[in-house]
C-alpha positions as CSV (number, residue, x, y, z in Angstrom):
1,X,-33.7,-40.2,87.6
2,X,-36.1,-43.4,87.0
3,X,-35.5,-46.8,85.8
4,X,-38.3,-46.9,83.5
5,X,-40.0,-43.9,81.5
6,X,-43.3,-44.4,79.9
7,X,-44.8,-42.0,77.6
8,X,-48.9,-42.0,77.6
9,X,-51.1,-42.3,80.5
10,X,-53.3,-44.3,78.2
11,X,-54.6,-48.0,79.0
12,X,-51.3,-49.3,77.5
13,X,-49.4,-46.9,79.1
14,X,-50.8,-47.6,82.2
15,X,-51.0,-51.7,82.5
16,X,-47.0,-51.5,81.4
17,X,-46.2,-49.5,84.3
18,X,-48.5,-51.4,86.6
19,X,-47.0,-55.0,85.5
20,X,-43.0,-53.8,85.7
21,X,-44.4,-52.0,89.5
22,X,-46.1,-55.3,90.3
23,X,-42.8,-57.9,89.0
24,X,-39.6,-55.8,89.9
25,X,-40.9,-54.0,93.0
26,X,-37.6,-52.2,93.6
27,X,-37.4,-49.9,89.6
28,X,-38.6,-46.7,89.9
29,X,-41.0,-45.6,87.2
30,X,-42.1,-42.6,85.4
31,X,-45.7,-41.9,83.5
32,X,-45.6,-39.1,81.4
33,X,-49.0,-37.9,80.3
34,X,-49.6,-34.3,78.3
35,X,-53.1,-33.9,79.5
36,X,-54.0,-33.4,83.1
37,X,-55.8,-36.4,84.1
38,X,-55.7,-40.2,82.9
39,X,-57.4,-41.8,80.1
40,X,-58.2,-39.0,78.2
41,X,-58.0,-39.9,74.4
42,X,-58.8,-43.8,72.9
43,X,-58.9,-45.4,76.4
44,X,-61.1,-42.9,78.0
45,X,-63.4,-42.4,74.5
46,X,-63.5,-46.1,74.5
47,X,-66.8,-48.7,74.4
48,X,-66.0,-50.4,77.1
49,X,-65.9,-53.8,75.4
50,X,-64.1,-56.8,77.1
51,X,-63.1,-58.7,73.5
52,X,-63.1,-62.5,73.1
53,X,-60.3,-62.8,70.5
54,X,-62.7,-64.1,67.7
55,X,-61.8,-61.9,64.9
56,X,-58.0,-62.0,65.0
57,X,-55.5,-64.4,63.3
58,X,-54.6,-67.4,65.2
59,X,-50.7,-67.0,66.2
60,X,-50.7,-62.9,66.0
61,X,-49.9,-60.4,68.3
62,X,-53.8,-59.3,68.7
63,X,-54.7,-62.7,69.1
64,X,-52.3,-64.1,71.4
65,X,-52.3,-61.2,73.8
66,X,-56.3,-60.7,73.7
67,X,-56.9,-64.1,75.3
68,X,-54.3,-63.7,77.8
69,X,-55.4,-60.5,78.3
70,X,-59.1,-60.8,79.0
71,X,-58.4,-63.4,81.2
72,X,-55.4,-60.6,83.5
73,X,-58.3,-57.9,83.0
74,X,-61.2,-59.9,84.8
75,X,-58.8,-61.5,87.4
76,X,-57.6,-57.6,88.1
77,X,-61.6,-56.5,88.0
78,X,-62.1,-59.2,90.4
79,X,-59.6,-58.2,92.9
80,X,-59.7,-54.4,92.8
81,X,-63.7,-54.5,93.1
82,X,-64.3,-53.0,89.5
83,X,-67.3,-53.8,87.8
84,X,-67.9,-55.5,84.6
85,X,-70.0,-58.1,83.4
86,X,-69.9,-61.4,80.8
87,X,-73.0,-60.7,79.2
88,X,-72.2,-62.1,75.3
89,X,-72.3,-60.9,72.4
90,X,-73.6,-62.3,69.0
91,X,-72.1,-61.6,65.2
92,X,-74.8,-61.9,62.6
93,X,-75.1,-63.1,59.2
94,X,-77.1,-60.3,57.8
95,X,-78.0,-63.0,54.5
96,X,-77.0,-66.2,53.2
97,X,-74.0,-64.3,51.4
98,X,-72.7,-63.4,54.2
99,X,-72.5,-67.2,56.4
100,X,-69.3,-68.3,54.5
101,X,-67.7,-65.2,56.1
102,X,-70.0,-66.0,59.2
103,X,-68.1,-69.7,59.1
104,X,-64.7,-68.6,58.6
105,X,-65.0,-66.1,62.0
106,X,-66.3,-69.1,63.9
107,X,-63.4,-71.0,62.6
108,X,-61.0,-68.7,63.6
109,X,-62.3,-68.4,67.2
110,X,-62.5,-72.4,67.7
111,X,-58.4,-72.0,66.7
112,X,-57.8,-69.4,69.0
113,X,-59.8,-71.3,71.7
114,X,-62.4,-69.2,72.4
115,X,-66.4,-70.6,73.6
116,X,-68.2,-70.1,70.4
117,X,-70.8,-71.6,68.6
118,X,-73.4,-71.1,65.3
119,X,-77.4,-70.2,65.6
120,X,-79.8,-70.5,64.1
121,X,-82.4,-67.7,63.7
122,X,-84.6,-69.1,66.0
123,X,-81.7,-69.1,69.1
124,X,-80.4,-65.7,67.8
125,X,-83.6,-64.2,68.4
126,X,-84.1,-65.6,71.8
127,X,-80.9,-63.5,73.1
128,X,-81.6,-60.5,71.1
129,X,-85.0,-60.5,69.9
130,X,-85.4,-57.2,67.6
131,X,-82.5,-58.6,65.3
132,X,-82.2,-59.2,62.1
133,X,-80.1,-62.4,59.7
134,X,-80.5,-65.7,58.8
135,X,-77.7,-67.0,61.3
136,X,-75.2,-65.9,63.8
137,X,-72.2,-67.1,66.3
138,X,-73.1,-66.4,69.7
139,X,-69.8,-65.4,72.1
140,X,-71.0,-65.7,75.4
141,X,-67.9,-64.8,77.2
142,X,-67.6,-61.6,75.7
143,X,-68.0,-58.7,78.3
144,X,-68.1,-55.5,79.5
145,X,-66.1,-53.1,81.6
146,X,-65.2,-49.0,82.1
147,X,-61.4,-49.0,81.4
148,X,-61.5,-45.7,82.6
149,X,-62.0,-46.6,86.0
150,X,-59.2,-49.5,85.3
151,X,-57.0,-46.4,84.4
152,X,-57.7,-45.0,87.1
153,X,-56.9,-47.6,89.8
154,X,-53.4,-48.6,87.7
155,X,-52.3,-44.7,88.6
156,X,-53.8,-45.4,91.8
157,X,-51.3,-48.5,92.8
158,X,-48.8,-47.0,90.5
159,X,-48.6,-44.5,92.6
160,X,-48.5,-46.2,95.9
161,X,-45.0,-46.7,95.5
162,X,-43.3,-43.5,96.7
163,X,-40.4,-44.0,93.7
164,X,-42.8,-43.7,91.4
165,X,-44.3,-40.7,89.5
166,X,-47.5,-39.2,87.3
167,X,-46.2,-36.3,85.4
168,X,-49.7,-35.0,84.2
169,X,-49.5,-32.0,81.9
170,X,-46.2,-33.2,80.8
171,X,-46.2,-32.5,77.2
172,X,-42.9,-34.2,75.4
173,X,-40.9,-32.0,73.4
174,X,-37.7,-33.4,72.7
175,X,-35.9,-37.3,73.7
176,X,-32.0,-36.9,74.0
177,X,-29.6,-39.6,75.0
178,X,-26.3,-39.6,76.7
179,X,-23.9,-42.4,77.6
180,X,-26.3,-43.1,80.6
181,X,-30.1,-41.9,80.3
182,X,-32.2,-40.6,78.3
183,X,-33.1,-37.1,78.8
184,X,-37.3,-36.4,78.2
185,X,-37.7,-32.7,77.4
186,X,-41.8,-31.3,77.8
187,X,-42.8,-28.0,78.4
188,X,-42.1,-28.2,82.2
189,X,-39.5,-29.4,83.9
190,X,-37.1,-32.3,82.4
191,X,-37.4,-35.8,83.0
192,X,-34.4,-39.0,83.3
193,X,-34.8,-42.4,82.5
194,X,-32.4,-45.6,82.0
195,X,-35.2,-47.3,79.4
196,X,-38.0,-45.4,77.7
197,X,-41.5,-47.0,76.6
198,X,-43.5,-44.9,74.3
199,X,-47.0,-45.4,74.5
200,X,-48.2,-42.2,73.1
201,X,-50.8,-43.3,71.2
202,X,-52.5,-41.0,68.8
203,X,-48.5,-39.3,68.9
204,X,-46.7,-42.8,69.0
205,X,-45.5,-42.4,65.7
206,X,-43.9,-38.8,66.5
207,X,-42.5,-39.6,69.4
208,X,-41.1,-42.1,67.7
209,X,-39.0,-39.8,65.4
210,X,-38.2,-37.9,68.4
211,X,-36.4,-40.9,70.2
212,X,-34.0,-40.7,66.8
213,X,-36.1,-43.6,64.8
214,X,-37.8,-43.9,61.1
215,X,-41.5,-45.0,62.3
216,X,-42.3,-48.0,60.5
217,X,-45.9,-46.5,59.5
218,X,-47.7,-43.0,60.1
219,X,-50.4,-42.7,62.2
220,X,-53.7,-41.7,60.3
221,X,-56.4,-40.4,62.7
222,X,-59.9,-42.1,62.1
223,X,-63.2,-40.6,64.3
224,X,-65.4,-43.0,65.2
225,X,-69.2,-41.5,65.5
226,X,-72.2,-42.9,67.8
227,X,-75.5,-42.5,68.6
228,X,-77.1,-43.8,72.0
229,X,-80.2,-45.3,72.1
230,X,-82.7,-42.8,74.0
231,X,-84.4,-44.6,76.9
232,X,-87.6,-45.6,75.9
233,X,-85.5,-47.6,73.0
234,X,-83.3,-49.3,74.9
235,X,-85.1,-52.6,74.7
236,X,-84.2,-52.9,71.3
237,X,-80.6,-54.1,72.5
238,X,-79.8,-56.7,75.1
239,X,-75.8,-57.1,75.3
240,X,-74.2,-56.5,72.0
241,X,-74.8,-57.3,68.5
242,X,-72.2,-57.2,65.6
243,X,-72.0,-57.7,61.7
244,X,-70.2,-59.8,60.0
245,X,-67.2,-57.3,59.3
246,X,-65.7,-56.4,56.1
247,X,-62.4,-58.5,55.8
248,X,-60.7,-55.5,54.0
249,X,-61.2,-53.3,56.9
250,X,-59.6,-53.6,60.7
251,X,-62.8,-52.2,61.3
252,X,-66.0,-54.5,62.9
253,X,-68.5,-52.3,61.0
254,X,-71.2,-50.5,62.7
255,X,-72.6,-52.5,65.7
256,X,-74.6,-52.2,69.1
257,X,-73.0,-51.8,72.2
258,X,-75.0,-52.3,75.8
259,X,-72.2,-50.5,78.1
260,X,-71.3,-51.1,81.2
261,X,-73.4,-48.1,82.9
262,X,-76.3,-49.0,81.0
263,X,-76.5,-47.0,78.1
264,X,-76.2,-49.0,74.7
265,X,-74.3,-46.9,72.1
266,X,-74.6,-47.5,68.1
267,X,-71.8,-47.1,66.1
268,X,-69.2,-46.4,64.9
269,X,-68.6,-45.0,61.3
270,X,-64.7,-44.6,60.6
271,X,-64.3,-41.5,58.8
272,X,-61.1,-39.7,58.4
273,X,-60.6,-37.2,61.6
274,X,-59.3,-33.5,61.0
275,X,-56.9,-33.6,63.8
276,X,-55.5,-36.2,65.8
277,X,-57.2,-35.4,68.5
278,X,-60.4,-33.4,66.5
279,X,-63.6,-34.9,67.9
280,X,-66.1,-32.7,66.7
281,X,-68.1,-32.9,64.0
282,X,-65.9,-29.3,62.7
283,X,-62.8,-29.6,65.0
284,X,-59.8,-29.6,63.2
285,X,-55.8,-29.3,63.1
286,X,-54.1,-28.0,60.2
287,X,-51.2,-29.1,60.5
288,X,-52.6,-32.8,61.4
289,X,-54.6,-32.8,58.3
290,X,-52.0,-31.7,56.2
291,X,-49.8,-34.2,57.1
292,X,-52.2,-37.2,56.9
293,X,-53.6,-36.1,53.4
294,X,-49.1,-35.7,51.9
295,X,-48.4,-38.6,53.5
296,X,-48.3,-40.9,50.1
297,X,-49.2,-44.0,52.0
298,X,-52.8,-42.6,52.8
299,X,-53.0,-41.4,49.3
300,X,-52.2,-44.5,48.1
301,X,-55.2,-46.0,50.5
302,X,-58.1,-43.3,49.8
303,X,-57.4,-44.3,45.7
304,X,-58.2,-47.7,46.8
305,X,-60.5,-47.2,49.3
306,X,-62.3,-44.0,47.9
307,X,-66.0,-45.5,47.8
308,X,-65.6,-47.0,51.3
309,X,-64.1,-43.4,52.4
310,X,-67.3,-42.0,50.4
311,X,-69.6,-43.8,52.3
312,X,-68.3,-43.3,55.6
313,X,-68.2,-39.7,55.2
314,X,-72.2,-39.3,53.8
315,X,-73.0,-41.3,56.9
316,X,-71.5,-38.3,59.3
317,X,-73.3,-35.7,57.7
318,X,-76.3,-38.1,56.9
319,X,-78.0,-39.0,60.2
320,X,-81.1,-40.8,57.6
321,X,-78.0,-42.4,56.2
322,X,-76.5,-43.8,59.3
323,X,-79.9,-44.9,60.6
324,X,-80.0,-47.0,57.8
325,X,-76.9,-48.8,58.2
326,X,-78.6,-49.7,61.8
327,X,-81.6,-50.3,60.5
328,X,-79.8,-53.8,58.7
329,X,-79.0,-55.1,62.0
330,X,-82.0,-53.8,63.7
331,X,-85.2,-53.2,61.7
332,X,-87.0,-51.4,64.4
333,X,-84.7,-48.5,65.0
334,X,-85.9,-44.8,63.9
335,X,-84.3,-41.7,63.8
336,X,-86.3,-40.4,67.0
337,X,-84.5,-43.1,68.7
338,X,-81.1,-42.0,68.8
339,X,-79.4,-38.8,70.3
340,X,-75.8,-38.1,69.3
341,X,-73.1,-39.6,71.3
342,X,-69.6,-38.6,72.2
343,X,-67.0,-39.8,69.1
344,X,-63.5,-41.5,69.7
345,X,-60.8,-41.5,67.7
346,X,-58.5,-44.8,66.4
347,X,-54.6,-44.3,66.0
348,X,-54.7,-46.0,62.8
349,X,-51.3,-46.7,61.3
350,X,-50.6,-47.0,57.4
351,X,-47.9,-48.4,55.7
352,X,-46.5,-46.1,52.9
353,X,-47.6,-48.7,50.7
354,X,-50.9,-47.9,51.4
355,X,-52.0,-51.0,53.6
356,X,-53.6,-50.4,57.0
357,X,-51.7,-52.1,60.0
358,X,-54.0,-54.9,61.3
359,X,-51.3,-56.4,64.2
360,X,-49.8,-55.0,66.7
361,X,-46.5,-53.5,66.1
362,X,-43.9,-53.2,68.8
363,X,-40.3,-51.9,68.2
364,X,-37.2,-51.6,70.0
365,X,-33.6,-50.1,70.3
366,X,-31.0,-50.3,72.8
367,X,-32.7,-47.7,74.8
368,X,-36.5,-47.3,73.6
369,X,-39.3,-49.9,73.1
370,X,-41.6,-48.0,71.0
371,X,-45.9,-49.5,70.5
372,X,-46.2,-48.7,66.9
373,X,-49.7,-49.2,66.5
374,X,-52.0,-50.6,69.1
375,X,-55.7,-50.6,68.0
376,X,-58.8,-52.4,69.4
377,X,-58.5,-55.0,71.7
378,X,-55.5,-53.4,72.5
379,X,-57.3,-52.4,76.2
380,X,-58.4,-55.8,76.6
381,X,-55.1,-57.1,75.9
382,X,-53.1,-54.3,77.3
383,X,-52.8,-56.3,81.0
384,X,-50.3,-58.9,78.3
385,X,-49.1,-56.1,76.2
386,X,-47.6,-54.7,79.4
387,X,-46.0,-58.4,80.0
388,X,-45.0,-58.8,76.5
389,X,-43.1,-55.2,76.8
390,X,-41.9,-56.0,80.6
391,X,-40.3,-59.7,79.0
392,X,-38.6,-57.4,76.6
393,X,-37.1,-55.1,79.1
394,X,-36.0,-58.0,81.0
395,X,-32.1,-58.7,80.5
396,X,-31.9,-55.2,80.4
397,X,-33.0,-54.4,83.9
């Protein structure tokens, strides 16, 4: 019997468990993870990036809890002795069309307090010199880190406390409540719980359904596909180096990213994944795909969206294609530069209107606090997601 259950051994997962461990030292909690190690899915096929909070709405959920966030992620780096580094990032204006868009970024970033300013060509190419654009904002406290390893050192003090548990190959199969627990079925052994968190992820929204609620919106598996620059290439990229994204999209378009073991990564398209956890190019799930492509609100969105989808999907099975998408940002990259990379998958929920979830979307009952949807910067911010869940468990425990 535990105090606390939390489904997913993700980043999210993870902090939570690591913030209620860290406040309330005397709960017991419980991490229930269906794979055998940590980090295995968008955490552990993640970039690495250490986000800024530029991009989001001021007053959201993403943009509140980013700042906060990055700031709880570098002070836990700093005492746990994990590396990562500041080392900026720019966002370029590709072409004068594009500066308004340029402008209205910046101005989001002064309103969410975050260092910032506009360059001109001339300063843009003194930080990344094999760029292209007319004009660019320059973040230079945007940074890098391996959230793996953070993962890996949450379970690590999570697990100092001997009333705590990792259930690794835990699979949930069933949530069933009684006048006082909840009752986690998986394909081993059961597992109690007072309160129940559900950070599942890619599964949020079924688990979701299994803890007896409607989910708000369905979660539409979209792969992600890199390249990495080869070695003799690398020089091309110094930090990291972003396009203006397309405001339509909670996507930031296909961008360069100098990681933090060196390697710099190009990518990623966002095409429509045949399983939710399909990451090859001809991986798939049936049953995953059939469900995405019924559900009416992704129909709804590919009607919409169908020359963006289009696009995306000639660029996976176009390498020429997808070289010249990073051939806008920088001119000097060639085929015979890039080797493939491995891809990641988003949890991407959709509203059955059609409308892709941009925020962060938490929900609650008596008994369960559910994370909806949880997309990028959600491991930069997951230090203050964790706090934002912990302050809603508080009366309760």
């Amino acid at each position: 019997m535990f105090d606390i259950g939390i489904i997913g051994g993700g980043i999210v997962g993870l902090a939570t468990a690591y913030q209620l461990s860290q406040k309330y030292p005397n709960i017991s909690v419980a991490i229930i993870e269906k794979e055998s190690s940590l980090a295995q899915h968008q955490t552990g096929h993640n970039s690495g990036v250490l986000h800024s909070g530029i991009y989001y709405k001021p007053g959201s959920l993403k943009a509140i809890n980013c700042r906060r966030g990055k700031k709880a992620m570098e002070q836990f780096c700093e005492e746990q002795g994990i590396e990562y580094e500041l080392c900026g990032k720019i966002i370029v204006a590709l072409n004068d069309e594009e500066v308004p868009s340029l402008q209205s970024i910046f101005q989001r970033g002064q309103e969410n307090g975050v260092n910032c300013k506009i360059i001109s060509r001339e300063e843009m190419l003194e930080i990344e010199p094999h760029v292209a654009g007319v004009q660019a904002i320059h973040v230079p406290e945007c940074g890098i880190v391996n959230y793996k390893q953070v993962c890996l050192r949450f379970g690590e003090i999570i697990e100092e406390k001997e009333e705590n548990r990792l259930f690794l190959g835990h699979q949930v199969t069933n949530i069933k409540s009684n006048s006082r627990s909840l009752v986690i079925e998986t394909n081993r052994e059961p597992i109690e719980c007072r309160y129940l968190i559900n950070c599942g992820g890619l599964h949020s929204d079924k688990i979701t359904k299994l803890g007896g609620q409607k989910p708000p919106a369905k979660i539409i598996p979209f792969k992600g596909e890199y390249f990495e620059l080869k070695e003799d290439a690398k020089h091309l990229c110094q930090n990291l180096i972003y396009p203006v994204p397309d405001p339509a999209f909670p996507f930031l378009g296909v961008h360069f990213t100098r990681m933090i073991d060196r390697k710099v990564e190009c990518g990623p398209n966002a095409v429509l994944a045949f399983g939710r956890e399909a990451y090859g190019k001809f991986d798939h799930n049936l049953k995953d795909l059939l469900e995405s492509i019924a559900y009416p609100g992704f129909q709804k969105m590919a009607i919409k969206h169908w020359k963006m989808g289009w696009g995306e999907m000639w660029r996976s099975y176009n390498k020429s294609a997808f070289v010249k998408a990073l051939k806008r940002l920088i001119p000097e990259i060639e085929a015979r530069n890039l080797v493939s990379a491995p891809a990641g998958i988003r949890a991407q929920a959709v509203s059955p209107s059609g409308g892709l979830v941009d925020d962060f979307l938490i929900e609650e009952n008596a008994r369960i606090i559910n994370v909806c949807n949880a997309p990028s910067p959600a491991a930069t911010a997951s230090l203050n997601i964790g706090s934002t869940i912990m302050a809603q468990l508080k009366a309760r425990i």
